[in-house]
MIGU-843258 format. One record per residue (C-alpha): residue in three letters; x, y, z. Coordinates in Angstrom, 3 decimals, padded with zeros to 6 digits. Layout:
BEGIN
+-----+----------+----------+----------+
!   r !       px !       py !       pz !
+-----+----------+----------+----------+
! ALA !        X !        Y !        Z !
...
+-----+----------+----------+----------+
//
This chain:
BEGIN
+-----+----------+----------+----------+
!   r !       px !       py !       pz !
+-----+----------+----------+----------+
! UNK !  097.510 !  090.909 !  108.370 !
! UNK !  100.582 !  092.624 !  109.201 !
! UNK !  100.422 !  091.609 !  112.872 !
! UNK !  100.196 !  088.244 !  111.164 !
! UNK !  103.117 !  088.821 !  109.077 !
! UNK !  105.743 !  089.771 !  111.095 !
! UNK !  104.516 !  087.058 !  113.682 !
! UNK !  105.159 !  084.769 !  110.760 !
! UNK !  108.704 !  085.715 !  109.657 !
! UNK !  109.801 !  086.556 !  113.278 !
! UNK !  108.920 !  082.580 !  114.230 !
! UNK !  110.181 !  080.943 !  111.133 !
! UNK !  113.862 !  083.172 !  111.306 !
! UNK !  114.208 !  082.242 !  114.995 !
! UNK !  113.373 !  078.244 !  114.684 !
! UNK !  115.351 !  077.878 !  111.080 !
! UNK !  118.459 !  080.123 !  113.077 !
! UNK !  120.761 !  079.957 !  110.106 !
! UNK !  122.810 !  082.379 !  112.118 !
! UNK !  123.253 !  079.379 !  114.280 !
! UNK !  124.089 !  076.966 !  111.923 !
! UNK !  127.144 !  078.568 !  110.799 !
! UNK !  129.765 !  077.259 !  113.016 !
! UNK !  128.366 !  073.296 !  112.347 !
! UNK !  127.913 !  074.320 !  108.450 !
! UNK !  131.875 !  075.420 !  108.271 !
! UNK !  133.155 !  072.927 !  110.927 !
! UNK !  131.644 !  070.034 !  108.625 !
! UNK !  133.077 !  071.422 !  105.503 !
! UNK !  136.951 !  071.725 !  106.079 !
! UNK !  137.666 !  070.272 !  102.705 !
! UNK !  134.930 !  071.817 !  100.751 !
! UNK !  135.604 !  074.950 !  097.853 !
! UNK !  133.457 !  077.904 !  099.107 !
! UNK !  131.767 !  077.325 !  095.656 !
! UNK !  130.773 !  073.321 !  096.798 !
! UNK !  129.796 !  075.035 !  100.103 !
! UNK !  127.418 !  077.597 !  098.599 !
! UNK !  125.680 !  075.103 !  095.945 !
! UNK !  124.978 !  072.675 !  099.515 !
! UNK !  123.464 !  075.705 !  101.237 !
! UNK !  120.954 !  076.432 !  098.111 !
! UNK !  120.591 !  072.324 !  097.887 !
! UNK !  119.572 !  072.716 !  101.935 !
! UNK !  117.704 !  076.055 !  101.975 !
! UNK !  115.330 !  074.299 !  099.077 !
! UNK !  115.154 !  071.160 !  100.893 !
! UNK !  114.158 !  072.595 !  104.330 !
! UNK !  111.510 !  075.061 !  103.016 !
! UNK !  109.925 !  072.406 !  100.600 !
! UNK !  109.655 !  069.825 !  103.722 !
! UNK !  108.101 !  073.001 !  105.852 !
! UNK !  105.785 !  073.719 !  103.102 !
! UNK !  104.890 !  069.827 !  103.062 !
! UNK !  104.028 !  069.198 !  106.381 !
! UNK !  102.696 !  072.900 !  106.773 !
! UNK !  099.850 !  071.776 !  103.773 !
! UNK !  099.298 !  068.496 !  105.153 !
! UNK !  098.580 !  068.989 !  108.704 !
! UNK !  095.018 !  068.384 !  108.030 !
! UNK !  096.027 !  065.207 !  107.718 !
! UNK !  098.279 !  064.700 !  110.169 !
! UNK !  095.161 !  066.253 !  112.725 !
! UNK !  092.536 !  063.290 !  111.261 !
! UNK !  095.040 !  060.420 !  110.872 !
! UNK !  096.336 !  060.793 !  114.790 !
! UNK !  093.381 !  062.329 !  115.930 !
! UNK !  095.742 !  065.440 !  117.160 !
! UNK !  093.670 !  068.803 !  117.745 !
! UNK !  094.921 !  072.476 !  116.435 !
! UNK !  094.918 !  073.677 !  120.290 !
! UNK !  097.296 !  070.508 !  121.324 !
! UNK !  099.584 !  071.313 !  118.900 !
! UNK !  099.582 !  074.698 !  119.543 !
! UNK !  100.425 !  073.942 !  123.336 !
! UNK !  103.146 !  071.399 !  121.700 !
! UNK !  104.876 !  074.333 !  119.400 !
! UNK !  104.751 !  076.398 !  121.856 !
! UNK !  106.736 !  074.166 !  124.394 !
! UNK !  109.225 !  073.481 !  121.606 !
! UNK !  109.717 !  077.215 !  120.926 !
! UNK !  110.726 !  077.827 !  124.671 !
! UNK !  112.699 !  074.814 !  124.662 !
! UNK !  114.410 !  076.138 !  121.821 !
! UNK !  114.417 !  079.885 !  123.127 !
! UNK !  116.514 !  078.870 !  126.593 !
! UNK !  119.338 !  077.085 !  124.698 !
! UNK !  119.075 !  080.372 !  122.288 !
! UNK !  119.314 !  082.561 !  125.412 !
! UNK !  121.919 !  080.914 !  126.547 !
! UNK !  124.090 !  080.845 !  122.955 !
! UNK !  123.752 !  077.251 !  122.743 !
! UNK !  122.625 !  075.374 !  119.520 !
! UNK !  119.707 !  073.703 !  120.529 !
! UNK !  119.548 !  069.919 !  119.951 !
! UNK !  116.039 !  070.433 !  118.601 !
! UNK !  118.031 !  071.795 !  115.663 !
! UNK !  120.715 !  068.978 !  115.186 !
! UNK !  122.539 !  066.614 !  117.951 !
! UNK !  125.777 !  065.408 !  118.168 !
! UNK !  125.278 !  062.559 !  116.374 !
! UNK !  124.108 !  064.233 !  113.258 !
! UNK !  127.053 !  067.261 !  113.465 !
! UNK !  129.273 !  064.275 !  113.877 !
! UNK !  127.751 !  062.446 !  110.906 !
! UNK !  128.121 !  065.472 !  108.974 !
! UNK !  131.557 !  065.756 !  109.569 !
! UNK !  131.900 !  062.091 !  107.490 !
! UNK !  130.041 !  062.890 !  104.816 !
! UNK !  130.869 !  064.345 !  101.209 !
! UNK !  127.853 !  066.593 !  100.603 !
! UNK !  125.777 !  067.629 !  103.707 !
! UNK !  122.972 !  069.887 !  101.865 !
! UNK !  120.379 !  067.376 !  102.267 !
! UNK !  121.334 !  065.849 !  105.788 !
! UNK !  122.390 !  066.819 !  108.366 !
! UNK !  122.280 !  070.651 !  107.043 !
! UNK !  118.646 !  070.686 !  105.392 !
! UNK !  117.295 !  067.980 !  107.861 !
! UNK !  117.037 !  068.415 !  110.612 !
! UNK !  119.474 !  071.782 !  111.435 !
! UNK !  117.394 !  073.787 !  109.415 !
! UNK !  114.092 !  072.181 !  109.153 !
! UNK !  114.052 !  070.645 !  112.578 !
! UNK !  110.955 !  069.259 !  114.483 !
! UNK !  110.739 !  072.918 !  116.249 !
! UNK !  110.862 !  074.576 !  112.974 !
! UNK !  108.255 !  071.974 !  111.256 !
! UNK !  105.768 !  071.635 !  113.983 !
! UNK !  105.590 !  076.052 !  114.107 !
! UNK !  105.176 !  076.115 !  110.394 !
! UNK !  102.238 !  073.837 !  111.114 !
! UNK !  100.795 !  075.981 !  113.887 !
! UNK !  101.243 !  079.257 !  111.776 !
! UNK !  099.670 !  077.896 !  108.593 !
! UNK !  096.234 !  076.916 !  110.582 !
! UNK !  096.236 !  080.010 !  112.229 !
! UNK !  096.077 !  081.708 !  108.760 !
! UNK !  092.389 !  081.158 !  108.125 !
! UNK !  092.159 !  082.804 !  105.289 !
! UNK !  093.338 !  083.366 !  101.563 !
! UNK !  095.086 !  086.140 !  102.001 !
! UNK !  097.438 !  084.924 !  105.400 !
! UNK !  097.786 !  081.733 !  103.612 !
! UNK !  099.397 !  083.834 !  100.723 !
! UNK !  101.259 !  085.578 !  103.525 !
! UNK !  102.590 !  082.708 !  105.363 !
! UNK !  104.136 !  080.966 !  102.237 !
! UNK !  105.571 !  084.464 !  101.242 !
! UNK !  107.383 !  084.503 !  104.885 !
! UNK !  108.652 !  081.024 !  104.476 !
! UNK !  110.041 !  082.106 !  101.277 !
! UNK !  111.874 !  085.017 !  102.440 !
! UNK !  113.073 !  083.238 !  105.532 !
! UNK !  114.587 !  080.597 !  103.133 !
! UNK !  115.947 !  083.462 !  100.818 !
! UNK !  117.282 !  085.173 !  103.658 !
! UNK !  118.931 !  081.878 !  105.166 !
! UNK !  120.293 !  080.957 !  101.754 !
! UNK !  122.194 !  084.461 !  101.757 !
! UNK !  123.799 !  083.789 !  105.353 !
! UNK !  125.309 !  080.528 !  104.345 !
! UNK !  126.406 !  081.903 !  100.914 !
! UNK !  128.142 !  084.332 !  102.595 !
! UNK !  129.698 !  082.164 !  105.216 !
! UNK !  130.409 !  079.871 !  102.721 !
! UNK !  132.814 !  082.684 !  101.126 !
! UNK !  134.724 !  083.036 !  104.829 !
! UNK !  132.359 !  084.681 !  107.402 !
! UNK !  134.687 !  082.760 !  110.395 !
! UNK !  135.831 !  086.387 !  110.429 !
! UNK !  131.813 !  087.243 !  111.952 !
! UNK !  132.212 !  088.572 !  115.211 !
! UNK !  131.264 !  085.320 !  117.669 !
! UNK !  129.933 !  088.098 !  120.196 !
! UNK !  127.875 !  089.416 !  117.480 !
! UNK !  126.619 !  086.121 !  116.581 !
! UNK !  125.632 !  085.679 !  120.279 !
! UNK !  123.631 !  089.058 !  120.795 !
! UNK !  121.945 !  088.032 !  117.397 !
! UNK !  121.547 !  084.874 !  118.959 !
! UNK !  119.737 !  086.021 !  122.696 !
! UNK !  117.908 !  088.711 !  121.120 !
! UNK !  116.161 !  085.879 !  118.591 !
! UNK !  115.669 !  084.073 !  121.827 !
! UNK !  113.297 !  086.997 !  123.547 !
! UNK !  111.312 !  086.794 !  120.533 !
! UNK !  110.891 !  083.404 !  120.332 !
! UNK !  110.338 !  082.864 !  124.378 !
! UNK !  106.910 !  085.359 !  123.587 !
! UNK !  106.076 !  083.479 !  120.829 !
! UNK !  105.909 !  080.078 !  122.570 !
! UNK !  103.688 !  081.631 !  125.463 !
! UNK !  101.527 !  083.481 !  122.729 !
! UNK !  101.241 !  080.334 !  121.170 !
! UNK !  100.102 !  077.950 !  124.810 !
! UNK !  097.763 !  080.857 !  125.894 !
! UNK !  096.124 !  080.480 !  122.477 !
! UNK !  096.317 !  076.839 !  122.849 !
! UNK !  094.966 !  076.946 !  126.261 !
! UNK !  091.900 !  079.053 !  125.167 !
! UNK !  091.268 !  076.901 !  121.791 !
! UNK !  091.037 !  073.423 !  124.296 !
+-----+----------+----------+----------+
//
């Protein structure tokens, strides 16, 4: 359970990467109050978990309606984590995350919580398709209770990041950002092989 649990939260922190949405989350609100910034990162924090939560409870029928297996998309997530680990490793925001289209259309808009900020930079494709993957590798009650519990705190935790870079964190270190950034990337390049060895066994 606990193996299960920290597999869980390590996954979800590394593919939301609020850390990593700072810099697009600030550059898109140069004319926002820190208070209008903090009520769009609870508007986006509640927005991305309640569309991981969604497709996380229907992947059933996702699996039956396109006739997708659990051990394809477990191959799939875990491609998309490694994907997403490299640019990670590298300090680059992935463009699983957001491209440059969407920071751009950001930029335009007068309230960004919903999109681009809660769709897709934090509740991306990557971070959807592994809340799928760990939710059908819960199996039972308890991990099910576990793995709604770790999206919670993830969103919690992400929610306190932007609140707090809301309130002026340009001052964050960039170099610690980065370290935060690479070491996030280890984890999640281990995850996505975990995850296509599973895969690999399951087909």
């Amino acid at each position: 359970m606990m193996e299960y649990a920290f597999m869980t939260f390590g996954a979800l922190f590394a593919m939301v990467d609020p850390l990593g949405a700072i810099p697009a989350f600030l550059a898109m609100t140069p004319q926002n109050t820190a208070a209008e910034r903090q009520r769009m990162a609870l508007t986006a924090t509640l927005v991305a978990g309640g569309v991981m939560a969604a497709f996380a409870c229907l992947g059933n029928v996702i699996f039956k309606v396109f006739g997708i297996t659990l051990a394809a998309l477990q191959i799939a997530g875990g491609l998309i984590l490694l994907l997403a680990a490299l640019d990670m490793l590298r300090a680059q925001r992935s463009p699983l995350k957001e491209t440059a289209e969407e920071k751009q259309e950001g930029v335009i808009k007068d309230d960004i919580a919903v999109t681009p900020l809660g769709i897709p930079m934090l509740s991306g494709p990557g971070a959807i398709t592994t809340a799928m993957v760990l939710f059908h590798k819960a199996g039972t009650p308890g991990r099910v209770v576990v793995f709604f519990a770790c999206l919670v705190v993830v969103m919690v935790l992400s929610y306190g990041i932007l609140y707090v870079s809301a309130a002026g964190a340009r001052r964050l270190s960039p170099t610690f950002m980065n370290i935060m950034e690479r070491l996030m990337g280890i984890l999640l390049a281990a995850l996505g092989v975990q995850f296509i060895l599973v895969g690999l066994k399951l087909g």
